[in-house]
Backbone as CSV, one residue per row, in Angstrom:
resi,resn,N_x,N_y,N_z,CA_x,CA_y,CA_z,C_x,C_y,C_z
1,UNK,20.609,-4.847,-1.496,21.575,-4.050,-2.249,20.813,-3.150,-3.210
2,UNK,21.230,-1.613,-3.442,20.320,-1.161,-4.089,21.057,-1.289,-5.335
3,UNK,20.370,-0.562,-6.654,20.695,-0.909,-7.652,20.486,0.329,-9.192
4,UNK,21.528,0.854,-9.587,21.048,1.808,-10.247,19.834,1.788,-11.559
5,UNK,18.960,3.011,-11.286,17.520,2.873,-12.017,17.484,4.374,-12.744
6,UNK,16.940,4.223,-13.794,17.251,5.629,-14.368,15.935,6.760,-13.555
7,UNK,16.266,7.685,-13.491,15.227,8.596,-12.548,14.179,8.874,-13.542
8,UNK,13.151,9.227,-12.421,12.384,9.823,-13.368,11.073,10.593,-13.000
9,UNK,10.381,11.394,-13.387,9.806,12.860,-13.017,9.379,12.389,-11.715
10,UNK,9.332,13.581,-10.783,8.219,13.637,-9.854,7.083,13.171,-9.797
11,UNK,6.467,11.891,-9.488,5.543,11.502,-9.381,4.637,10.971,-8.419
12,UNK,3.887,10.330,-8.656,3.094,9.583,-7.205,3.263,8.613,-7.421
13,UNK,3.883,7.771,-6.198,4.584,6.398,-6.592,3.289,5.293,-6.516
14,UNK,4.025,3.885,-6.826,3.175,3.024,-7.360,3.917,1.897,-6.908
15,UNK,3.241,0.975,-6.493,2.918,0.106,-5.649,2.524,-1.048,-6.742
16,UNK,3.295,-2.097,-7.649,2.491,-2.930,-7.991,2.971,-4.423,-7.660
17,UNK,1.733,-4.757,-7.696,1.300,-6.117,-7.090,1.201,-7.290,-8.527
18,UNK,2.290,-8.465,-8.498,1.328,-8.997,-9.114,0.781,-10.169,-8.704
19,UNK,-0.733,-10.655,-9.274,-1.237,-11.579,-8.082,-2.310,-12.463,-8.956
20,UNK,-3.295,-13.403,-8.524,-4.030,-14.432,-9.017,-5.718,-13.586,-8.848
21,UNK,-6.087,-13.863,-9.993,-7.294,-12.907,-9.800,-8.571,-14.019,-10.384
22,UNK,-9.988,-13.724,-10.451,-10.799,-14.547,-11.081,-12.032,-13.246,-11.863
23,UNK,-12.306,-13.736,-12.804,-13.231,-12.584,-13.413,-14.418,-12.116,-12.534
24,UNK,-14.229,-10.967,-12.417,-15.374,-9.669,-11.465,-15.676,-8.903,-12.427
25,UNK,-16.440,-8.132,-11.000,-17.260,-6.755,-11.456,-16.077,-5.551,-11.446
26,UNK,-16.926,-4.569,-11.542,-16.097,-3.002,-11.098,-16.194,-2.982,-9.642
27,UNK,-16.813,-3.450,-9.291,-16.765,-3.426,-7.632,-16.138,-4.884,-7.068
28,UNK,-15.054,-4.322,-7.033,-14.347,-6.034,-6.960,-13.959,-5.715,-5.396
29,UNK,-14.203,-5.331,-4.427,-13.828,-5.217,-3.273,-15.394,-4.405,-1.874
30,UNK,-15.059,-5.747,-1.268,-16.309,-5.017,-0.557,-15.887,-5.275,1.539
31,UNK,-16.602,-4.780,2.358,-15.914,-4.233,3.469,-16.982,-5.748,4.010
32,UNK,-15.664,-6.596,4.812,-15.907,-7.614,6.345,-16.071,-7.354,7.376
33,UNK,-15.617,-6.311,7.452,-15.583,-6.017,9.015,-15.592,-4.534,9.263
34,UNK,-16.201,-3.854,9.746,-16.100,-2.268,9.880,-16.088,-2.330,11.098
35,UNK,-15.423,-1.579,11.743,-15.037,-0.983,13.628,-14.792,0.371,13.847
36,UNK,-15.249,1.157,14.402,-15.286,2.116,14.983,-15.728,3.669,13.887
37,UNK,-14.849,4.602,14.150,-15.608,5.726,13.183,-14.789,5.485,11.777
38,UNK,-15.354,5.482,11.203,-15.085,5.391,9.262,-16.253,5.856,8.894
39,UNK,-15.811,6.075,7.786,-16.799,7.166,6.621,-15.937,6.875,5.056
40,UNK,-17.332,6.935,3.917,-16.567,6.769,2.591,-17.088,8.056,2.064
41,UNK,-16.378,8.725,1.340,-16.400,9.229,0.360,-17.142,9.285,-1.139
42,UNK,-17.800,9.579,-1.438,-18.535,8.880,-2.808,-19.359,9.430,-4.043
43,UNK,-18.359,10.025,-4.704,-18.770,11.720,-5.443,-18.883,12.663,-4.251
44,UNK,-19.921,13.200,-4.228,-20.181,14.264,-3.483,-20.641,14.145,-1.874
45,UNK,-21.181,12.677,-2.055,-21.178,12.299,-0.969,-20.253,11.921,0.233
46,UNK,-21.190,11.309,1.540,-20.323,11.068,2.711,-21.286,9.844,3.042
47,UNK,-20.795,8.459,3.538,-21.905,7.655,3.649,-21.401,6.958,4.997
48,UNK,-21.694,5.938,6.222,-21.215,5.335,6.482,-20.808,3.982,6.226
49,UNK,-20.178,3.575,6.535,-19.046,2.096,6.420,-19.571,1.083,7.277
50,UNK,-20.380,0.434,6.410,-20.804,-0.706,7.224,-20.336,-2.830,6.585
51,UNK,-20.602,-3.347,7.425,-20.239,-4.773,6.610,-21.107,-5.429,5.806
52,UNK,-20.282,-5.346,4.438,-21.308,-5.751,3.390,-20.949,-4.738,2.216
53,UNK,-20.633,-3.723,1.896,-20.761,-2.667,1.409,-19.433,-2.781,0.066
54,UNK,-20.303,-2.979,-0.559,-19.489,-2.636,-1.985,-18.419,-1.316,-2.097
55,UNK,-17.598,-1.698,-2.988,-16.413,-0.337,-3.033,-16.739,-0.170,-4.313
56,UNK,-16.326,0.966,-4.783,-16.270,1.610,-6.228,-15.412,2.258,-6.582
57,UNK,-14.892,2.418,-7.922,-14.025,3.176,-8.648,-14.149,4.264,-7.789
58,UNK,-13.198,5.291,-7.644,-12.595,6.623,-6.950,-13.326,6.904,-5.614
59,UNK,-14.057,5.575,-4.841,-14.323,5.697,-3.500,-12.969,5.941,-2.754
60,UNK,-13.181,6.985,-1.466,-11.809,7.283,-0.587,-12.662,6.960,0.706
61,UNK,-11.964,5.720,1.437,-12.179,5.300,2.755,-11.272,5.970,3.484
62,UNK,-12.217,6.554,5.034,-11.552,7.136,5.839,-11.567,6.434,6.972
63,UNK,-10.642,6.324,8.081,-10.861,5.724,9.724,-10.208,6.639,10.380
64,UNK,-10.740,7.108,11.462,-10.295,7.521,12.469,-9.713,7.082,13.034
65,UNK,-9.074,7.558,14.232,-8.435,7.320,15.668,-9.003,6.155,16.497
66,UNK,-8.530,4.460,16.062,-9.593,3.609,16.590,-10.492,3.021,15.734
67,UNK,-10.383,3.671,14.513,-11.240,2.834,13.457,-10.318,2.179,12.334
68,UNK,-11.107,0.706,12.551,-10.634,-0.103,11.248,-11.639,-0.613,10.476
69,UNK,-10.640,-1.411,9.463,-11.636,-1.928,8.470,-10.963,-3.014,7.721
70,UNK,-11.666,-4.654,7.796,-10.639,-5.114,6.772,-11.886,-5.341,5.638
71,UNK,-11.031,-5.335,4.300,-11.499,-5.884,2.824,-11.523,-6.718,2.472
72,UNK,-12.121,-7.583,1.258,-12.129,-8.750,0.466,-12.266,-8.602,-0.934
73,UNK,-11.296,-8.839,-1.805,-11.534,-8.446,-3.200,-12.207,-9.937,-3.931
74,UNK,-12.467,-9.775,-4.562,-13.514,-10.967,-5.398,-12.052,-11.738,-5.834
75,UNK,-11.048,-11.460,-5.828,-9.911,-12.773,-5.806,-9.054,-13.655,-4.548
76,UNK,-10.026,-13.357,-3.420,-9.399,-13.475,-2.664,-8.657,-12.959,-1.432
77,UNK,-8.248,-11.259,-2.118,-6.677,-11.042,-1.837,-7.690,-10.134,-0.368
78,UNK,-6.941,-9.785,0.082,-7.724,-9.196,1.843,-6.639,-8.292,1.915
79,UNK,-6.931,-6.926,2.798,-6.711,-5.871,2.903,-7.328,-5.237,4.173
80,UNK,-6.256,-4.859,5.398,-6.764,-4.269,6.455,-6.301,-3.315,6.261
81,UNK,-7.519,-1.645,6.540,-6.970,-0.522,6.492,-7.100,-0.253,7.997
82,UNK,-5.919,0.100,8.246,-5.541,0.598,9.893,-6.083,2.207,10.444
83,UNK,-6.259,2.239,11.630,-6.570,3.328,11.972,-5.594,4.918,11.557
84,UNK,-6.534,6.043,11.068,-5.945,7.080,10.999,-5.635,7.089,9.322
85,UNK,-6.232,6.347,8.774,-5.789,6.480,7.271,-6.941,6.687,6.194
86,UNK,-6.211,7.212,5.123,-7.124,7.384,4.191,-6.737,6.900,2.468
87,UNK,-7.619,6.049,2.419,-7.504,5.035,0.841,-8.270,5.205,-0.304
88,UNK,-7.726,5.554,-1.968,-8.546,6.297,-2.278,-8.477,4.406,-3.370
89,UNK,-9.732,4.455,-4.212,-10.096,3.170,-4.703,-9.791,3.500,-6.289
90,UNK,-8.966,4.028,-7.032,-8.609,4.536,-7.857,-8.891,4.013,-9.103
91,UNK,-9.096,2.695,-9.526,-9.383,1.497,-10.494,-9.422,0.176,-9.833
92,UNK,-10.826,-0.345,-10.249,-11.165,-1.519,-10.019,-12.006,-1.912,-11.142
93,UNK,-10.585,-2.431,-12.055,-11.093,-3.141,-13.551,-10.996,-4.452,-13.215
94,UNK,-11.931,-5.431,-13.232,-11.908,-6.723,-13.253,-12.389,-7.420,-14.422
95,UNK,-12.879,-7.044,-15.428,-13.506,-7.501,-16.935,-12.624,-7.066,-18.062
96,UNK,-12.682,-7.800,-18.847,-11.993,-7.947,-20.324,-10.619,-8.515,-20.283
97,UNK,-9.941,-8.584,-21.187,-8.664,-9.542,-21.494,-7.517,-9.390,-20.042
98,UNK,-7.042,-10.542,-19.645,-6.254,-10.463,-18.685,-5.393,-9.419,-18.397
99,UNK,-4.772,-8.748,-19.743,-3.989,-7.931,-19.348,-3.873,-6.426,-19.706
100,UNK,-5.885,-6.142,-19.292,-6.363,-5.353,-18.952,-6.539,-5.145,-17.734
101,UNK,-6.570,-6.186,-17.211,-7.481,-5.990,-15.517,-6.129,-5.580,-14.604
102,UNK,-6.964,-5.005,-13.709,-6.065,-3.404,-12.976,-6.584,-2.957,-11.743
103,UNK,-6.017,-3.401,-10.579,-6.350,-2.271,-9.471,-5.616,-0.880,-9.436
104,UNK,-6.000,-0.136,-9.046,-4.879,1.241,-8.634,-5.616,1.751,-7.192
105,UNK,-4.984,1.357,-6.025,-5.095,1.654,-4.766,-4.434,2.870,-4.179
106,UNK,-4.747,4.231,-3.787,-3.688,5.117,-3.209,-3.525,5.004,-1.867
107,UNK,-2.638,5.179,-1.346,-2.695,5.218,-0.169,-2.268,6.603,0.684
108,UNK,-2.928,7.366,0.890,-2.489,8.965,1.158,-2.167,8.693,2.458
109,UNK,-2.571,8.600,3.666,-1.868,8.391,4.724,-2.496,7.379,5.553
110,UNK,-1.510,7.410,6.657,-2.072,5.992,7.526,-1.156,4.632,7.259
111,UNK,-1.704,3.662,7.764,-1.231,2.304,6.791,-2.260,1.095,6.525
112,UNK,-1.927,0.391,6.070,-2.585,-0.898,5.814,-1.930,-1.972,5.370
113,UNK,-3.063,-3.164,5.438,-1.874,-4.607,5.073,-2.463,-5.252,4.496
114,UNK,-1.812,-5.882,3.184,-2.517,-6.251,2.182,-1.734,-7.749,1.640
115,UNK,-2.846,-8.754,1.738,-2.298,-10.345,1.584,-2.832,-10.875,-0.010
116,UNK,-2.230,-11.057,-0.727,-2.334,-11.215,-2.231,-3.076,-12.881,-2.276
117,UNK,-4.426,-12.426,-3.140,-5.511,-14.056,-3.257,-4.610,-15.143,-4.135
118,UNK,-5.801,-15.808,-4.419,-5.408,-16.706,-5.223,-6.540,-17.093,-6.256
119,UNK,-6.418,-17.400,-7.968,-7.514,-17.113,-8.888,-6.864,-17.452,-10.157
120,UNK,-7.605,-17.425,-11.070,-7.178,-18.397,-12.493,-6.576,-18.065,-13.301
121,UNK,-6.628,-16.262,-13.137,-5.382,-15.607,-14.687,-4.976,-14.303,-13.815
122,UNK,-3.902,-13.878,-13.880,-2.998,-12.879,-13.467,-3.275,-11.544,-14.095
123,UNK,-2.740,-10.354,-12.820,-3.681,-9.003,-13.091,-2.823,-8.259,-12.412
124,UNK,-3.120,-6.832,-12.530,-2.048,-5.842,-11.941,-2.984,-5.407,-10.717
125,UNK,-2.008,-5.200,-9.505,-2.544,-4.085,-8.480,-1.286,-3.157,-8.131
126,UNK,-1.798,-2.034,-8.240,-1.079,-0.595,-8.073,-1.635,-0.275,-7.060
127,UNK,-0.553,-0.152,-5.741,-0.839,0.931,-4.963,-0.138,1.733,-4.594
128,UNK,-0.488,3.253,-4.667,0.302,4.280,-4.996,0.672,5.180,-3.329
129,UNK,1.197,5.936,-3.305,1.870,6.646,-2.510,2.400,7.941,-3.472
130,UNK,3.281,8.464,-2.103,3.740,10.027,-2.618,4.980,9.689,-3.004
131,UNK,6.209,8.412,-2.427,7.579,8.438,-2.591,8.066,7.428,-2.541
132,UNK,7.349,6.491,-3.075,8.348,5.199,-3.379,7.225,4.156,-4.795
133,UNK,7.736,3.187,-5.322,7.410,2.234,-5.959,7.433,1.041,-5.507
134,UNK,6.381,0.078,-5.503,6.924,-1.290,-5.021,5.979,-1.882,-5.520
135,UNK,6.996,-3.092,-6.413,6.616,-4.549,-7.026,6.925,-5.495,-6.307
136,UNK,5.276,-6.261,-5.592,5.995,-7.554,-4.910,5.155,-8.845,-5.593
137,UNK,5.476,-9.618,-4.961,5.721,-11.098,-5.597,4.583,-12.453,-4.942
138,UNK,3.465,-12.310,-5.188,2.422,-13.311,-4.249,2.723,-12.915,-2.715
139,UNK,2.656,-11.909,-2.091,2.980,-11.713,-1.174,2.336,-11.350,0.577
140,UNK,2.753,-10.879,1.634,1.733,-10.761,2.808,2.824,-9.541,3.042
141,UNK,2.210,-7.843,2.718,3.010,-6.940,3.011,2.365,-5.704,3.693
142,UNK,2.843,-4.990,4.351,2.531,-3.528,5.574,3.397,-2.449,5.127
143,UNK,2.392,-1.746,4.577,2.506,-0.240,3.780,2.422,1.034,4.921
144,UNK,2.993,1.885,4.843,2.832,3.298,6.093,3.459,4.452,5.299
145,UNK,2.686,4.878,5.379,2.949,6.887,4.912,3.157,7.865,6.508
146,UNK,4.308,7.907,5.914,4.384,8.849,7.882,4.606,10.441,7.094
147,UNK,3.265,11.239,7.602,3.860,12.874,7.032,4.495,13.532,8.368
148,UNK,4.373,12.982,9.720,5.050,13.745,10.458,6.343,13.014,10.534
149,UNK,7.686,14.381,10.626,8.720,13.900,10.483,8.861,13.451,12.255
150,UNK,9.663,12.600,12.549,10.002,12.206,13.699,11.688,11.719,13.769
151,UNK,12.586,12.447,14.745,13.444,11.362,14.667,14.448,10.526,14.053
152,UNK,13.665,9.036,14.276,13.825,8.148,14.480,12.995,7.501,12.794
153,UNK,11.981,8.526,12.322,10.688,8.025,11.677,10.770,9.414,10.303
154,UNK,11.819,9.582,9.686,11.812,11.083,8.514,10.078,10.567,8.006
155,UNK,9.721,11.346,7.508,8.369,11.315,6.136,8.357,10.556,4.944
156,UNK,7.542,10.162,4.669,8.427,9.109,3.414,7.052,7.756,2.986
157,UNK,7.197,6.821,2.481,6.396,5.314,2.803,7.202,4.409,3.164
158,UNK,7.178,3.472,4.097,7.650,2.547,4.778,7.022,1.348,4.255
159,UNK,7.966,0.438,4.382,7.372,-1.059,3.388,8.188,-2.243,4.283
160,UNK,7.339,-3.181,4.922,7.812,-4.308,5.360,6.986,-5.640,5.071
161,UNK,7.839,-6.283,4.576,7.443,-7.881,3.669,7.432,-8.780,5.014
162,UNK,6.266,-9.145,5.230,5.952,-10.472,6.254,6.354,-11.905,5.539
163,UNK,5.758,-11.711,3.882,5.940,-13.166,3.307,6.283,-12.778,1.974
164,UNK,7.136,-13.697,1.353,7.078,-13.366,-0.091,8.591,-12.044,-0.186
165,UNK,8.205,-11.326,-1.665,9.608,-10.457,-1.487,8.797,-9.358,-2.377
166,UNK,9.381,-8.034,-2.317,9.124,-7.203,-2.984,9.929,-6.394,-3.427
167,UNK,10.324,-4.896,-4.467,11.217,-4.271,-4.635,10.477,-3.432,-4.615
168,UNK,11.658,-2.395,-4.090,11.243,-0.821,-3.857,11.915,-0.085,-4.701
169,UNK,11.090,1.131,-5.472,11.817,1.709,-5.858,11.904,3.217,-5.995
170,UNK,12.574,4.145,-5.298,12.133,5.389,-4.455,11.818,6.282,-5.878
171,UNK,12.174,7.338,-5.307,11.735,8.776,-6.978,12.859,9.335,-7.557
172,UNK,14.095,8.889,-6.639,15.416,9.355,-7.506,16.052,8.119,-8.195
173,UNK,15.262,7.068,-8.016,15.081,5.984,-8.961,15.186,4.818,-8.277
174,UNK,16.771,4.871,-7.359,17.205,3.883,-6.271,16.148,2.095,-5.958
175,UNK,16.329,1.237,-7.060,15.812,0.265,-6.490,16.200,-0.709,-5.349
176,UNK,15.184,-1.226,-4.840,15.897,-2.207,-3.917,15.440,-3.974,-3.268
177,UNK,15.981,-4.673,-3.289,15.060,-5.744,-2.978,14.913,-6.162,-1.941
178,UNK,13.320,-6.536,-1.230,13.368,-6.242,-0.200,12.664,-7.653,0.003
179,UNK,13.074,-8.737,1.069,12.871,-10.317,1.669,11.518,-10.371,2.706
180,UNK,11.674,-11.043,2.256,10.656,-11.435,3.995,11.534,-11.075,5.191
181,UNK,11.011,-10.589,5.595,11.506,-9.931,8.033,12.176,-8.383,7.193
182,UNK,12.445,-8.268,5.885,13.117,-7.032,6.062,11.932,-5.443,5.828
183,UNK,12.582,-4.349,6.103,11.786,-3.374,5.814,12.335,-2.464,4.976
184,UNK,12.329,-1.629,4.764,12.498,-0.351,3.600,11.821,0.869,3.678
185,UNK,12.932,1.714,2.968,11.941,3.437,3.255,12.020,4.287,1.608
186,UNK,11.161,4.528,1.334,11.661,5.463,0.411,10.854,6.950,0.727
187,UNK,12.401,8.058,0.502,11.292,9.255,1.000,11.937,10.489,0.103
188,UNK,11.516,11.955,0.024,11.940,12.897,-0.640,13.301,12.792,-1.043
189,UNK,13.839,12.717,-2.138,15.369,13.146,-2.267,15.905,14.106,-2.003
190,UNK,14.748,15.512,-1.994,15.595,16.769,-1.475,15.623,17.055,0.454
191,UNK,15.308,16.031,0.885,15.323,15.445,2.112,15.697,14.856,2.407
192,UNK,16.353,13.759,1.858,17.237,13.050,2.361,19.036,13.110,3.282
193,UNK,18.854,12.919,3.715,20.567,13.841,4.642,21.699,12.710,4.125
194,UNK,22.574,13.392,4.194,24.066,13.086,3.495,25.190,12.089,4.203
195,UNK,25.271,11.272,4.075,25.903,9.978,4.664,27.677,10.518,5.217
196,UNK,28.380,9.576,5.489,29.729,9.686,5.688,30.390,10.319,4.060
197,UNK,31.254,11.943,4.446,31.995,12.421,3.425,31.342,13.327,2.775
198,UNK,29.372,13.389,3.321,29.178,14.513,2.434,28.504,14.208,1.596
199,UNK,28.622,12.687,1.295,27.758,11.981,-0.268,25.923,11.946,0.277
200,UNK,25.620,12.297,-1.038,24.147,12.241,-0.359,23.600,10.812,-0.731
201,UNK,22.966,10.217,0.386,22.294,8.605,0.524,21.009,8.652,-0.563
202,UNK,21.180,7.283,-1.438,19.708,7.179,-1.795,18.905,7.343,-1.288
203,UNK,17.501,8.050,-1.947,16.188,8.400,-1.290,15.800,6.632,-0.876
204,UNK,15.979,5.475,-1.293,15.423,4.093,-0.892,16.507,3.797,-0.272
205,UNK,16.150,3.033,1.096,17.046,2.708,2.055,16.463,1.910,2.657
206,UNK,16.852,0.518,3.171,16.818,-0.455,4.343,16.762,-0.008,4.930
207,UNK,16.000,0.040,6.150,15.695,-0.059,7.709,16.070,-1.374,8.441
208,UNK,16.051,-0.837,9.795,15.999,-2.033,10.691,15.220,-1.128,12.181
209,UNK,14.980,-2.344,12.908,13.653,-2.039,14.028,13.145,-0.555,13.874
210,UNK,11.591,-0.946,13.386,10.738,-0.029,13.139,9.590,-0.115,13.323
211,UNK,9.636,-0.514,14.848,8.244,-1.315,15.234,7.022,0.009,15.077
212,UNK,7.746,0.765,16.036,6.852,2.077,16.090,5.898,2.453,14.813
213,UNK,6.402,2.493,13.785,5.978,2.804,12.074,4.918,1.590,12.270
214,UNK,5.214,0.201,11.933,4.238,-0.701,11.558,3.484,-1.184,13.106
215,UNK,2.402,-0.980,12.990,1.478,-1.471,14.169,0.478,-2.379,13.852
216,UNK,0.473,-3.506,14.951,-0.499,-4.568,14.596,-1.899,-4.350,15.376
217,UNK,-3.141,-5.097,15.569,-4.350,-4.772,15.774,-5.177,-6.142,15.928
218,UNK,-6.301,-5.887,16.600,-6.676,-7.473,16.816,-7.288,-7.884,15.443
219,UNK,-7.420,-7.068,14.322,-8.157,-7.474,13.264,-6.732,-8.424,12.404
220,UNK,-5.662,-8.314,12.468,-4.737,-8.667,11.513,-4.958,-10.432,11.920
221,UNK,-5.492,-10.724,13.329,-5.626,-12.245,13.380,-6.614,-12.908,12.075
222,UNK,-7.199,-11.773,11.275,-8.289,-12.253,10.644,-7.944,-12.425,9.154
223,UNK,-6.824,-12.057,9.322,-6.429,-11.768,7.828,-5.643,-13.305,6.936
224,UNK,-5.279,-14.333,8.269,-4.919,-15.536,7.783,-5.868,-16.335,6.989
């Protein structure tokens, strides 16, 4: 059921997580498994993506067509970035008072799936997008930015909860709570098309079968 939220500016949405963390570095996330073509980003640089490899503040991981990659953050929490996407590493504060410490993950396109650790004092992870918000709850969840419109598939971020629950909450404010098996969309409000009578539909909306959007991979066996 959605739920009225007061709006508010145009922004880049945010994604937060809250989850069990243990005291780290700034490089609280480093790469298990690298497959196929990927490349990081890194100031000015271009490096390749190999296993072992530390992440850093405002590193942007790329994969191609066929390339993956899963993560490990020093709490645990694991993160497969799926083919065709690109992740920018925005904050990775792991030192000083608990409720300082802070991921901020973007996710510009593509998708990925991200399973929340377990660790001794509680911490924020933000991961951002272009059109929705989502707070979930110790959770096992599959994020997707679709910029081509399709269909069946408008433009937008797509959010489906495997375990645990999360809320979405789009940019014309529209929250929503979203279960385990269910999915969710939040996408442009001045895009959004107009329901029975003319009324225009919240930009956040339930879905149902959307297999096409979320795709699985032989790496997600690894993520248990």
């Amino acid at each position: 059921m959605s739920k009225p939220f007061q709006a508010k500016p145009r922004m880049a949405a945010t994604i937060f997580v809250a989850c069990m963390t243990l005291m780290g570095s700034a490089q609280a996330a480093r790469v298990v498994l690298a497959q196929g073509n990927l490349s990081l980003e890194r100031g000015d640089k271009t490096l390749p993506v190999v296993a072992g490899m530390q992440l850093q503040e405002e590193d942007v991981l790329h994969t191609a067509a066929g390339g993956e990659t899963l993560l490990r953050f020093d709490n645990g929490a694991r993160m497969l970035v799926r083919a065709d996407s690109a992740v920018r590493f925005t904050t990775l504060r792991e030192r000083g008072p608990v409720s300082k410490r802070r991921k901020a993950i973007r996710l510009v396109q593509g998708g990925l799936r991200y399973i929340t650790g377990v660790g001794a004092a509680r911490h924020r992870v933000a991961f951002e997008t272009d059109t929705a918000t989502i707070g979930i709850r110790g959770t096992d969840l599959d994020i997707a930015v679709s910029k081509d419109a399709q269909p069946d598939a408008p433009t937008g971020t797509y959010l489906q909860v495997n375990q645990g629950a999360a809320v979405l909450q789009a940019l014309d404010g529209t929250v929503l709570d979203v279960e385990r098996g269910e999915q969710a969309f939040g996408g442009e409000p001045d895009l959004t098309p107009k329901g029975e009578g003319g009324v225009k539909r919240p930009a956040g909306r339930k879905l149902q079968g959307l297999a096409g959007i979320f795709k699985k991979s032989g790496l997600d066996a690894l993520m248990k």
